[in-house]
C-alpha positions in Angstrom: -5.2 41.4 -3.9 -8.3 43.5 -4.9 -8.9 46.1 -7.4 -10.0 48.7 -4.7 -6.5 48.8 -3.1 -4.7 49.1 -6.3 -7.1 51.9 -7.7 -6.3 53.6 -4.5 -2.7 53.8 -5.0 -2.8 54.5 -9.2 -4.4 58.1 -9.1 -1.8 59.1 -7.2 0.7 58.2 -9.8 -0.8 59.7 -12.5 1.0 62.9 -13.9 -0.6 65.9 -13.6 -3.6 67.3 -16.3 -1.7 67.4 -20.0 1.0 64.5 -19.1 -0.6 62.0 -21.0 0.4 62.0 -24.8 -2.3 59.6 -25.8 -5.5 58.0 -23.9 -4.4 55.2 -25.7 -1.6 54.9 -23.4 -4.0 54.8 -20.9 -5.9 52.4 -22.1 -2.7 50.2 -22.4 -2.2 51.0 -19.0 -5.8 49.5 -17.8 -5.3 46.7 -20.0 -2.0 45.5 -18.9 -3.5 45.9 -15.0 -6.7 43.6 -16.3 -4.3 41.0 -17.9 -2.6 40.9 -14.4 -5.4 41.0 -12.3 -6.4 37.6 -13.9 -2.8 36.1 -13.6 -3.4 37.0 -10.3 -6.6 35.2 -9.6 -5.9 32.1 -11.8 -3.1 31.9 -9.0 -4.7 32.5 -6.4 -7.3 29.4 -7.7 -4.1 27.2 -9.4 -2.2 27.2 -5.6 -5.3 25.3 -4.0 -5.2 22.9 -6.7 -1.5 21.9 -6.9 -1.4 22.0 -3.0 1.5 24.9 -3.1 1.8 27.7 -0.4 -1.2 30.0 -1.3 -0.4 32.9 0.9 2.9 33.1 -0.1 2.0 33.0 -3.6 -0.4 35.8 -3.6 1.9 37.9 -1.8 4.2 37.4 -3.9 2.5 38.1 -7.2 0.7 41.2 -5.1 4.2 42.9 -4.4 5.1 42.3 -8.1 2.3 44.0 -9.3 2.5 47.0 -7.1 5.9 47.6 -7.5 5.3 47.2 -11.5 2.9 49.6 -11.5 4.2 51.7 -9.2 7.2 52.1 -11.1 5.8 52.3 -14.3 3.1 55.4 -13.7 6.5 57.3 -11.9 7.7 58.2 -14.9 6.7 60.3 -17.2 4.0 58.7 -19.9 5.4 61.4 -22.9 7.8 60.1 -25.3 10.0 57.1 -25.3 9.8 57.0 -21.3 6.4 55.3 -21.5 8.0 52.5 -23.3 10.5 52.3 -20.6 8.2 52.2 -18.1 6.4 49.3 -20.0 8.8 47.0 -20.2 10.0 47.3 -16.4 5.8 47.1 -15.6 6.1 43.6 -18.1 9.6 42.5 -16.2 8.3 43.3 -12.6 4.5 42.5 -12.7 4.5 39.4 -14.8 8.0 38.1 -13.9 6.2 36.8 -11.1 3.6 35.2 -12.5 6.3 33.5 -15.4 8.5 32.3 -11.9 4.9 30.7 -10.5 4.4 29.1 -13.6 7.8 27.7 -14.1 7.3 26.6 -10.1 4.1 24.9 -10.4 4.7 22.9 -14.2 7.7 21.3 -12.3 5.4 19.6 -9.9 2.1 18.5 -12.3 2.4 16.1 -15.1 3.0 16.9 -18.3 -0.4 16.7 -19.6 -1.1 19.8 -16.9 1.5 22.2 -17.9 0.8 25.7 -18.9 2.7 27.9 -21.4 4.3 25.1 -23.1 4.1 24.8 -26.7 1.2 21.9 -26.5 -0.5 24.0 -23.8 -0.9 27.3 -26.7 -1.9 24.5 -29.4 -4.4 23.2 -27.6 -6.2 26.7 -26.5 -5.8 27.9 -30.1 -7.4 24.7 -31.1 -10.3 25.8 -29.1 -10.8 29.2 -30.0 -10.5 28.3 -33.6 -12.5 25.2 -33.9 -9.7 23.0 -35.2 -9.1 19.8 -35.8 -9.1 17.0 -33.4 -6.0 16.1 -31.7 -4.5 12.7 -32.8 -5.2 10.4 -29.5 -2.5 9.1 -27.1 -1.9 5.4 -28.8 -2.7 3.5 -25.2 -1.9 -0.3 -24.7 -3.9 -2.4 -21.9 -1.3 -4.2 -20.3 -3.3 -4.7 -17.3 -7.4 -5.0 -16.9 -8.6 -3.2 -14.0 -11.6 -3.0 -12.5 -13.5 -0.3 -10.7 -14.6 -0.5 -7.0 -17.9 -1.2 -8.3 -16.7 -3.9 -10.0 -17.2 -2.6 -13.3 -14.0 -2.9 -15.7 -12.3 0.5 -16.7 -12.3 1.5 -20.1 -9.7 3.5 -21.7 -10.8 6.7 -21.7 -11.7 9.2 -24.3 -10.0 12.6 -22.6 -6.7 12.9 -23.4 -5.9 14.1 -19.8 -7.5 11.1 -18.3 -5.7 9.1 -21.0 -2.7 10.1 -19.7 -3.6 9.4 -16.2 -4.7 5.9 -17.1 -0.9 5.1 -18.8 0.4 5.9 -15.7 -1.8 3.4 -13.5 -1.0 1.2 -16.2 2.8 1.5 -15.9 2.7 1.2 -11.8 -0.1 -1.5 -11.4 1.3 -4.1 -14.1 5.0 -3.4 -13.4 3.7 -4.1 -9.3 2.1 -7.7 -10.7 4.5 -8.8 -13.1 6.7 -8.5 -10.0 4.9 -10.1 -7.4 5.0 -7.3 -5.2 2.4 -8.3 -2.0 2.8 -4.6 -1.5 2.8 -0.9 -2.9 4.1 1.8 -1.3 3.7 5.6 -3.1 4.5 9.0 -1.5 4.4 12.1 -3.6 6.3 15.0 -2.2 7.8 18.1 -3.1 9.2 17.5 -6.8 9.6 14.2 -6.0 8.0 10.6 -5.6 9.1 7.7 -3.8 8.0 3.8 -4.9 8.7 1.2 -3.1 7.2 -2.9 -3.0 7.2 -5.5 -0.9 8.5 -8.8 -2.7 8.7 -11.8 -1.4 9.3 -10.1 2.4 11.8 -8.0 1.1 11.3 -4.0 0.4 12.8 -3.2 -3.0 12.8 0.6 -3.9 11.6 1.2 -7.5 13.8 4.4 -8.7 13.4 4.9 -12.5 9.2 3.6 -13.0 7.8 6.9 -12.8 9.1 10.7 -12.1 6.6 13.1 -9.6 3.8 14.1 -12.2 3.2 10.4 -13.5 2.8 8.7 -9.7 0.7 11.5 -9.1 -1.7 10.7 -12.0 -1.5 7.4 -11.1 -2.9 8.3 -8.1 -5.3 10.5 -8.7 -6.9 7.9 -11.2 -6.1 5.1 -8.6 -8.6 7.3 -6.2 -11.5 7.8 -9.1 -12.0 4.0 -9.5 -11.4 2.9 -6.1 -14.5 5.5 -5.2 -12.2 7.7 -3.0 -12.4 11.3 -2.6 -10.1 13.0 -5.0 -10.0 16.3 -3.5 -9.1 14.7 -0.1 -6.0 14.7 0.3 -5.2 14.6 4.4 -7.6 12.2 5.8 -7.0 8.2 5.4 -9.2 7.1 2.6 -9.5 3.2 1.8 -11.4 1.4 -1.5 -10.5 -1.9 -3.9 -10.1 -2.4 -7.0 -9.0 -5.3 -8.8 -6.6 -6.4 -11.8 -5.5 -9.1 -13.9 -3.5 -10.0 -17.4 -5.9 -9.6 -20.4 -4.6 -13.2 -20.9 -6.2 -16.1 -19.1 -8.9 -15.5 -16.7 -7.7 -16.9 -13.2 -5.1 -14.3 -12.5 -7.7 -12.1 -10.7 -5.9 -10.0 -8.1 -7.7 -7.8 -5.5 -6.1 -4.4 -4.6 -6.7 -2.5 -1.2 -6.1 1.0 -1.9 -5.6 3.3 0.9 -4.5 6.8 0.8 -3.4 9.3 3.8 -1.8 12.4 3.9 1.6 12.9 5.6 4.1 16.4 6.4 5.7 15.6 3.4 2.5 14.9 1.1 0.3 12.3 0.0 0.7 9.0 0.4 -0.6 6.0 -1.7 -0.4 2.4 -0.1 -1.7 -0.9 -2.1 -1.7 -4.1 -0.6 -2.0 -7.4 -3.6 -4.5 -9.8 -2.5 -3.5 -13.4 -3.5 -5.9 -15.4 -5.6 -7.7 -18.2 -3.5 -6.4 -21.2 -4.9 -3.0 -20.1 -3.3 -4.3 -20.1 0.2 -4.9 -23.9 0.6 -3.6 -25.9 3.3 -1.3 -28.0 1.5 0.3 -25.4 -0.3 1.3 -23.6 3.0 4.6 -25.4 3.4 3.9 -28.0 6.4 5.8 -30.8 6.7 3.5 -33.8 5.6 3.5 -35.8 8.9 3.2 -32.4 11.1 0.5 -31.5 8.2 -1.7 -35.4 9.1 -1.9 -34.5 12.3 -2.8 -30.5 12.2 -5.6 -32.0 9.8 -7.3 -34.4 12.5 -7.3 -31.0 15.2 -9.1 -29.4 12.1 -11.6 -32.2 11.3 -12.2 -32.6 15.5 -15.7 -31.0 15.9 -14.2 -28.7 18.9 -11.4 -27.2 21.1 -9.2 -24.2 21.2 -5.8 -24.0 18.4 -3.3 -20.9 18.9 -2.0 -20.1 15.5 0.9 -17.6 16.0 3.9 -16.2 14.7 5.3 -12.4 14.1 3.5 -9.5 12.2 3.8 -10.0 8.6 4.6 -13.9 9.1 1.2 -15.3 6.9 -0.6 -16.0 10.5 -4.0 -14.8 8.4 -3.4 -16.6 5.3 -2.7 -20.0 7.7 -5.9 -18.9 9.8 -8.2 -18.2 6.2 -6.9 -21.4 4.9 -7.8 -23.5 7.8 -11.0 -21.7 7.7 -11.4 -23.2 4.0 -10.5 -26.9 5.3 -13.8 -26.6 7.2 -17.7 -27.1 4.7 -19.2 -23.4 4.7 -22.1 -24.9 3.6 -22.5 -27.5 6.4 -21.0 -25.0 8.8 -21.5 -21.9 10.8 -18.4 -19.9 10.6 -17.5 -16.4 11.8 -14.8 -15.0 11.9 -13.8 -11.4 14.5 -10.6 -9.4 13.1 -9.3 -6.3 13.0 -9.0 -5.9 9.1 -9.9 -8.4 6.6 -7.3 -9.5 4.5 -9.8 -10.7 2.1 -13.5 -11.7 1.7 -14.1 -15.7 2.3 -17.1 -17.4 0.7 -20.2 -18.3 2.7 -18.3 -16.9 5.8 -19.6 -14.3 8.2 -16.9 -11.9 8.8 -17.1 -9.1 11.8 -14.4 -6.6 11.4 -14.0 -4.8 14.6 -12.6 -0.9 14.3 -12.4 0.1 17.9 -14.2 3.3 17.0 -17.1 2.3 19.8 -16.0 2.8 23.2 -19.4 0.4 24.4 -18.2 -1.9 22.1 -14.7 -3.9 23.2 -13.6 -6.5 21.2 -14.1 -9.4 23.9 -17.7 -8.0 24.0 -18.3 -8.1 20.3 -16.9 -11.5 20.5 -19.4 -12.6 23.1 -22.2 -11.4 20.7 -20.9 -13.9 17.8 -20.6 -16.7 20.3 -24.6 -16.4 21.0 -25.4 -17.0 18.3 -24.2 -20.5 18.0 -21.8 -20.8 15.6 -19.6 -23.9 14.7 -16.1 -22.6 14.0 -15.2 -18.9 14.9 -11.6 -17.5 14.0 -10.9 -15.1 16.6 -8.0 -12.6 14.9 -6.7 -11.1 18.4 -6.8 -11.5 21.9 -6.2 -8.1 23.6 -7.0 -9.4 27.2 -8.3 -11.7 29.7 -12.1 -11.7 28.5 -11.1 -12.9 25.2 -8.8 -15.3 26.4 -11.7 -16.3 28.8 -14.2 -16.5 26.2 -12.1 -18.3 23.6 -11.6 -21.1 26.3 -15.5 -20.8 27.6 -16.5 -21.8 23.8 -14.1 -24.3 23.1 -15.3 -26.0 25.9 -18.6 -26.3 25.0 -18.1 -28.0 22.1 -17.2 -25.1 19.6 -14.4 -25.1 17.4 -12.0 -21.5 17.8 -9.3 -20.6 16.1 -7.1 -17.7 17.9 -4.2 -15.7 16.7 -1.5 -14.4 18.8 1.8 -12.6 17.8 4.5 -14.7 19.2 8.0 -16.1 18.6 7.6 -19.7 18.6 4.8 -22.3 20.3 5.7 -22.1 24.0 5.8 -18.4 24.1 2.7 -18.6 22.4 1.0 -20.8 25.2 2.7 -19.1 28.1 1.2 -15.8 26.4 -2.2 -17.5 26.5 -2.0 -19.0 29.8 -1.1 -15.7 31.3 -3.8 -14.0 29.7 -6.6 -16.7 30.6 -5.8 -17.1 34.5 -7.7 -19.8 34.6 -5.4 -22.7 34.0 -8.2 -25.4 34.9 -10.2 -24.2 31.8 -7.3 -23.6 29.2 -6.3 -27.0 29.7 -9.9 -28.5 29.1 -9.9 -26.2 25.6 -6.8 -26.6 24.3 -5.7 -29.0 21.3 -3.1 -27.5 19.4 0.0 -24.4 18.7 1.2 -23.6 15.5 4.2 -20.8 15.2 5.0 -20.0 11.7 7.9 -18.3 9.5 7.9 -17.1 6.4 11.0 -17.6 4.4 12.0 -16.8 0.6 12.4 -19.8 -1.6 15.4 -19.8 -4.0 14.5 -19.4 -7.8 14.8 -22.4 -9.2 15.5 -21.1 -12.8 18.7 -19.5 -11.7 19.9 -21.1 -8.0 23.3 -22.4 -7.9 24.5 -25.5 -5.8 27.4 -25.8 -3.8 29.2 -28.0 -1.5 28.1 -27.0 2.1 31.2 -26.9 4.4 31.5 -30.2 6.7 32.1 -28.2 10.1 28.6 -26.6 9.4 27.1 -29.5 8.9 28.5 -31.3 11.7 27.7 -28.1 13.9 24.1 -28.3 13.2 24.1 -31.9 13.2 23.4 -32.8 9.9 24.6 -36.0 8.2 27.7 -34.9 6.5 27.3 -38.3 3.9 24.3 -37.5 3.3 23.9 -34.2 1.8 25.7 -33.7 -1.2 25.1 -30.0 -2.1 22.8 -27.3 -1.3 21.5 -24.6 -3.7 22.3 -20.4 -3.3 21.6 -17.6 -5.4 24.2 -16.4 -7.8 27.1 -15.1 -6.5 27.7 -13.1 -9.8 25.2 -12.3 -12.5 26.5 -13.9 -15.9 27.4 -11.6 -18.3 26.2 -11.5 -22.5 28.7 -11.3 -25.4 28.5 -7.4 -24.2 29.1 -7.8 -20.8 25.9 -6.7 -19.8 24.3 -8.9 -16.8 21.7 -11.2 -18.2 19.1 -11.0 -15.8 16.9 -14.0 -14.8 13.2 -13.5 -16.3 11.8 -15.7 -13.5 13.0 -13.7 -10.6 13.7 -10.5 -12.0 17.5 -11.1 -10.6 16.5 -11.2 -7.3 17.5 -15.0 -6.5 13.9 -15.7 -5.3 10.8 -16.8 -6.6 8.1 -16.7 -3.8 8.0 -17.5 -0.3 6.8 -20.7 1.7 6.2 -21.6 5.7 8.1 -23.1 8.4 5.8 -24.6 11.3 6.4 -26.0 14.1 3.4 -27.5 15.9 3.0 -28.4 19.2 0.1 -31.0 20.2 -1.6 -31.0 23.4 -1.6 -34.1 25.0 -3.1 -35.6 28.0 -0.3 -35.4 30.5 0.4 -31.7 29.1 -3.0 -30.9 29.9 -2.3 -32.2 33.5 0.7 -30.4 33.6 -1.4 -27.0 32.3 -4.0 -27.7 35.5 -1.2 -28.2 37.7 0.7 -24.3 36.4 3.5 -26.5 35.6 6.8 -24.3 34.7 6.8 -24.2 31.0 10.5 -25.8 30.4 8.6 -29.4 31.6 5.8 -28.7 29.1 8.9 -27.9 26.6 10.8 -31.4 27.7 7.7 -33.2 27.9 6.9 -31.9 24.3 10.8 -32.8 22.8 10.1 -35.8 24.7 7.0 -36.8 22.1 9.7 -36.1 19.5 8.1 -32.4 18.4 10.5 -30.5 16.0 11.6 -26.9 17.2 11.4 -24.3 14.5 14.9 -24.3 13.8 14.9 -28.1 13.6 12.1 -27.4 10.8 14.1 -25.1 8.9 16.6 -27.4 8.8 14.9 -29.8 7.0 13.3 -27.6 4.8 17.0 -26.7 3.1 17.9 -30.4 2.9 
């Protein structure tokens, strides 16, 4: 789209010597070609910014122009035909810079629009020196804080004021609603927002439309220290956020951002305050808790913590971490991401971005350097397995996670990966397997008479269980016969989540039986034998 090429085409337009009835209409002629030429480069600029399809764009508005022009200067410039020529040069030319316009305010926020009525006021308030604008009324529902740990002001440009509503509305809508989880893509004319409550994915339809979750995010990138202008390669920062009211409400915020085929996506994971993360608020059962707490207070030896992906196996491992003095202590701790930071606790994240560097070999570099208690967050083969056993042996103190259904899986898992049977069975103390499950709101639950045949077929005493508790069946209804909905749990039924463990302890004659490679349905028996509760059997009692 250059000035050349079009310059190169107009003379031959032109009428001959004498057509003209006025330089003037020349000079309307230039004009109108100046006026587009700048449509055509604010374009060209605008498509980069909005992400839209720049080439097509620009071919687009190119062929407009040409045929505009082309159409106008083939007519005759004397009498009324000028005007008609006008007017099909304005309909052509510009028509396709109004149709990019219209294209592009449909995918910005509001506050970016052009050619809207607030759009004019605000340039002719520039030009003329006017008055200031009235400022957007803005109420902190939410404090936030920067990456930098510095707390973010409302700010002063109306824009950005804008921008800073919108984090509001997604960031305290996200907390009041316990989501553990945010999930943002912004596509097309569209966004998608979804959380994670209590283990469940809930899709949030009507909190904002396409331009305010994408101001949300671009501001949601400024503080976390991210790249704004990135917009394909993964990105990660924190921030964090509480309630203006009270002061131990902190909540840390991972923000990571990535570009997909659809657009860009905005992920935040909610951090749990530390008070939560204790190990009596996990959800053992107190006599399997006792005796979890004397393998924690034994000065050494190997436990497998374990369970499925997105079962709390990290917030069990950081709270048994937290059972142990960091100041008396050396602790480290090797994972693969860092839920969140631990106090007086050296933690080695290992990213896998070094070929020399394996994570068993990393792992051999904390041992060395003699520490007390190490949490080992993986165990991708048999030199971690190896080492874990190695150091527990020696009178260190390791804590190892593995992704498994229940406690014997777990073992068999680790015995496999060791292959040295002798030396597991020396290390070895304890395996945890762990559920999460939702807990009923107790503001709202409803109880009910469980059917005796159930009870009977899970081999529960039928006299002595008089009701168990539900969610509502129905929602109750107002003098309106609107649903009144429960301000606890949002009408979802449930108010948080808890664990259900089941914890096997390694005794002497399973350690023989470990040495010996022993089939693990006699470790099983030999284990129901010492009267060890199965995760169902758990469960079980949790609902009575």
């Amino acid at each position: 789209m250059t000035v050349v090429a079009l310059l190169a085409i107009a003379p031959a337009q032109f009428p001959a010597p004498g057509g003209l009835s006025s330089p003037f209409k020349l000079a309307a002629v230039l004009v109108l070609f100046f006026i587009w030429l700048l449509c055509g480069q604010w374009i060209d600029r605008d498509t980069r910014f909005i992400k839209a399809h720049r080439e097509q764009w620009n071919m687009i508005v190119l062929a407009g122009g040409l045929l505009g022009l082309g159409s106008w200067l083939l007519l005759p410039l004397k009498g009324g035909l000028f005007f008609v020529g006008l007017l099909l040069y304005l309909f052509i030319a510009f028509g396709t810079v109004v149709a990019y316009v219209v294209y592009r305010n449909r995918l910005v926020a509001a506050e970016a629009r052009v050619g809207t009525p607030h759009h004019l006021k605000t340039l002719l308030a520039k030009v003329t020196g006017g008055r200031k604008q009235k400022k957007i009324e803005v109420v902190e529902r939410v404090r936030l804080s920067s990456s930098e740990g510095r707390v973010v002001g409302i700010p002063e440009d109306p824009v950005e004021r804008l921008k800073f509503i919108a984090t509001q509305d997604l960031v305290s809508d996200a907390l009041w609603r316990r989501a553990s989880e945010v999930d943002v893509t912004v596509a097309g004319d569209k966004a998608r927002i979804a959380y994670r409550i209590d283990g469940m994915v809930t899709e949030r339809k009507d909190l904002l439309g396409r331009p305010e979750a994408e101001s949300a995010l671009i501001f949601l990138k400024q503080i976390a220290g991210l790249n704004v202008d990135e917009h394909r390669r993964p990105q990660e920062g924190r921030v964090s956020a509480m309630f203006p009211v009270g002061t131990r409400n902190m909540s840390l915020i991972d923000v990571r951002t990535s570009g997909t085929t659809a657009g860009e996506r905005l992920y935040l994971r909610v951090v749990t305050p530390e008070d939560r993360l204790r190990l009596p608020a996990l959800g053992f059962a107190p006599s399997r808790q006792e005796k979890f707490e004397k393998l924690i207070k034994a000065p050494s030896g190997l436990v497998i913590i374990s369970g499925p992906r997105q079962h709390g196996v990290t917030t069990t491992l950081y709270a048994v971490l937290r059972e142990h003095d960091a100041f008396l202590s050396n602790i480290h701790s090797l994972e693969r991401r860092t839920l969140m930071e631990l106090d007086n606790i050296t933690q080695h994240v290992h990213d896998g971005q070094n070929p020399d560097l394996g994570f068993a070999r990393q792992l051999q570099s904390i041992v060395r350097r003699e520490p007390d208690v190490v949490l080992v967050g993986d165990c991708p083969d048999h030199e971690t397995a190896e080492l874990c056993s190695r150091a527990a042996s020696m009178g260190k103190k390791i804590y190892l996670e593995l992704t498994a259904d229940d406690c014997f899986l777990a073992l068999a898992k680790f015995l496999r990966l060791n292959e040295n049977n002798r030396q597991a069975a020396e290390a070895l103390v304890g395996v945890v397997n762990q559920r999460l499950v939702r807990k009923l709101c107790t503001v709202c639950r409803q109880a009910y008479k469980p059917d005796e045949q159930l009870l009977r077929k899970a081999n529960l005493p039928v006299e002595k269980i008089s009701h168990f508790y539900r969610p509502p069946a129905r929602p109750e209804l107002d003098k309106k016969g609107n649903p009144i909905i429960c301000g606890n749990c949002q009408g979802t039924g449930y108010y948080g989540r808890t664990g259900v463990f089941e914890f096997l302890l390694i005794t002497d004659p399973m350690k023989e039986m470990i040495r010996q490679g022993a089939k693990m349905e006699l470790i099983k028996a030999e284990a129901r034998k010492n009267k060890m509760l199965y995760l169902q059997d758990e469960g079980l009692l949790k609902v009575i």
